[in-house]
C-alpha positions in Angstrom: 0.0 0.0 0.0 1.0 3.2 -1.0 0.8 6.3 1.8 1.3 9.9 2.2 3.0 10.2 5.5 6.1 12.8 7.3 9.7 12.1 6.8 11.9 13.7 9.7 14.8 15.6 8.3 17.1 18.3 9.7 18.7 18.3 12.6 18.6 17.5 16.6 16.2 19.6 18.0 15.9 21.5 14.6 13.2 19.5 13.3 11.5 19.8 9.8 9.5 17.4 8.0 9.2 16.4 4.4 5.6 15.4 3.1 6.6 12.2 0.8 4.5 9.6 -0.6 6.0 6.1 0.1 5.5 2.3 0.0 3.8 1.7 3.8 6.7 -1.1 4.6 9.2 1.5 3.9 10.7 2.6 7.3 10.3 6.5 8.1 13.3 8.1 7.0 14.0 5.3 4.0 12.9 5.4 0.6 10.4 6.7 -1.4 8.7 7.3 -4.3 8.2 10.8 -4.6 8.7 14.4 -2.3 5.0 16.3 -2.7 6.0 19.0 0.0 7.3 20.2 3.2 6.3 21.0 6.8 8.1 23.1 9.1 6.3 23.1 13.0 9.2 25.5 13.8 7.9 28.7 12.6 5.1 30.8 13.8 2.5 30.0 12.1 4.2 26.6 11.2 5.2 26.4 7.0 3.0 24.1 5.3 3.9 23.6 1.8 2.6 21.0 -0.4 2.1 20.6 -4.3 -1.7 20.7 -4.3 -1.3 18.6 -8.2 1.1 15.7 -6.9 -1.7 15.3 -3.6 -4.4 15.0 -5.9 -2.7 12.7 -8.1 -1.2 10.3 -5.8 -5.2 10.4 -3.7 -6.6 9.7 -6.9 -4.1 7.0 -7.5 -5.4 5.2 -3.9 -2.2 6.5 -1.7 -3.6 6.6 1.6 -3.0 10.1 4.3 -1.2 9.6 7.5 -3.7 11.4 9.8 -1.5 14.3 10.2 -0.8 14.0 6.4 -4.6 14.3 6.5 -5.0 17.0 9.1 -2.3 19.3 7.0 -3.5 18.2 3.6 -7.4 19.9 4.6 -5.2 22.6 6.7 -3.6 23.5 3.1 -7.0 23.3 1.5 -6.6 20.4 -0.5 -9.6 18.4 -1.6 -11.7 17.7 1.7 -13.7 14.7 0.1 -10.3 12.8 -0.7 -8.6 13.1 2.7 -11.9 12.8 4.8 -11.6 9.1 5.5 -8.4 9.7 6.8 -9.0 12.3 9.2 -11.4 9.6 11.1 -9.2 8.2 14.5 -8.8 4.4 14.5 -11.4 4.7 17.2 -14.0 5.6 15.5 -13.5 2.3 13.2 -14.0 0.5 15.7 -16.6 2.1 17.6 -19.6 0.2 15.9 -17.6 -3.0 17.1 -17.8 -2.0 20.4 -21.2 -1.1 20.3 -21.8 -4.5 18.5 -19.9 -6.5 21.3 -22.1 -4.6 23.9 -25.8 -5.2 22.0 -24.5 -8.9 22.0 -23.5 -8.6 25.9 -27.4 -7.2 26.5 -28.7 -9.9 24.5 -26.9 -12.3 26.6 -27.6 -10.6 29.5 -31.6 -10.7 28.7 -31.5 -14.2 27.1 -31.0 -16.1 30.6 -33.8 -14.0 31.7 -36.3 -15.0 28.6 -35.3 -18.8 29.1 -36.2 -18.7 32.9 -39.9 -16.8 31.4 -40.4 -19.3 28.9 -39.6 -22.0 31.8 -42.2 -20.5 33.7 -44.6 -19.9 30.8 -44.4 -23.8 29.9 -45.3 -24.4 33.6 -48.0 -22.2 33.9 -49.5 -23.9 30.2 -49.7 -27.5 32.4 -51.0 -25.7 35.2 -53.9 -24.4 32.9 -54.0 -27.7 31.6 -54.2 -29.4 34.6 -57.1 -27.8 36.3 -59.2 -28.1 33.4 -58.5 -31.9 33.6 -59.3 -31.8 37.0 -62.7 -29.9 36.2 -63.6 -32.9 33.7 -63.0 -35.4 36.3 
């Protein structure tokens, strides 16, 4: 998979950032395909440069945002509908998980209590049963 993430250049405690788009097993600071812009947190307001063409391409192309990718890419004004899914935590994936796992747990939780109502519903259907047997006889 292709992404759009940071690579850390500069020096120690002189940090800068280079916006790059790069295979996802590539390791931070290794190789990469192609430099789309640069990010500078140093300056106030921090430099955000990025070559709004190459972004669109390499979205278009399926290269998925880094989250701060993302955040900077919408900060820059590039294409809000491309970088949108990436913007979304990991948390929030796996939010209707959660809530799956709990509706489950409730279900559970209320099942013992239907199968102890249905025990006493089969009860009660011989007892109604019963006294009209003992009415006949």
């Amino acid at each position: 998979m292709v992404k759009i993430r940071l690579q850390r250049v500069g020096t120690k405690k002189k940090v800068a950032y280079r916006v790059v788009v790069a295979d996802s097993r590539a390791p931070r600071d290794g190789s990469f395909i192609e430099v789309i812009g640069h990010f500078d947190p140093r300056t106030e307001p921090p430099t955000i440069v990025i070559k709004q063409e190459k972004a669109l391409q390499w979205l278009g192309r399926g290269a998925q945002p880094t989250q701060t990718v993302a955040s900077l890419l919408s900060k820059s004004g590039i294409s809000n509908k491309l970088v949108s899914k990436a913007l979304r935590k990991p948390t929030d994936r796996k939010t209707p998980k959660k809530a799956e796992k709990k509706a489950k747990e409730q279900a559970k939780a209320a099942a013992p209590e239907a199968k102890p109502a249905s025990a006493e519903s089969k009860p009660a259907k011989a007892s109604e049963t019963k006294p009209a047997e003992a009415s006949k006889g």
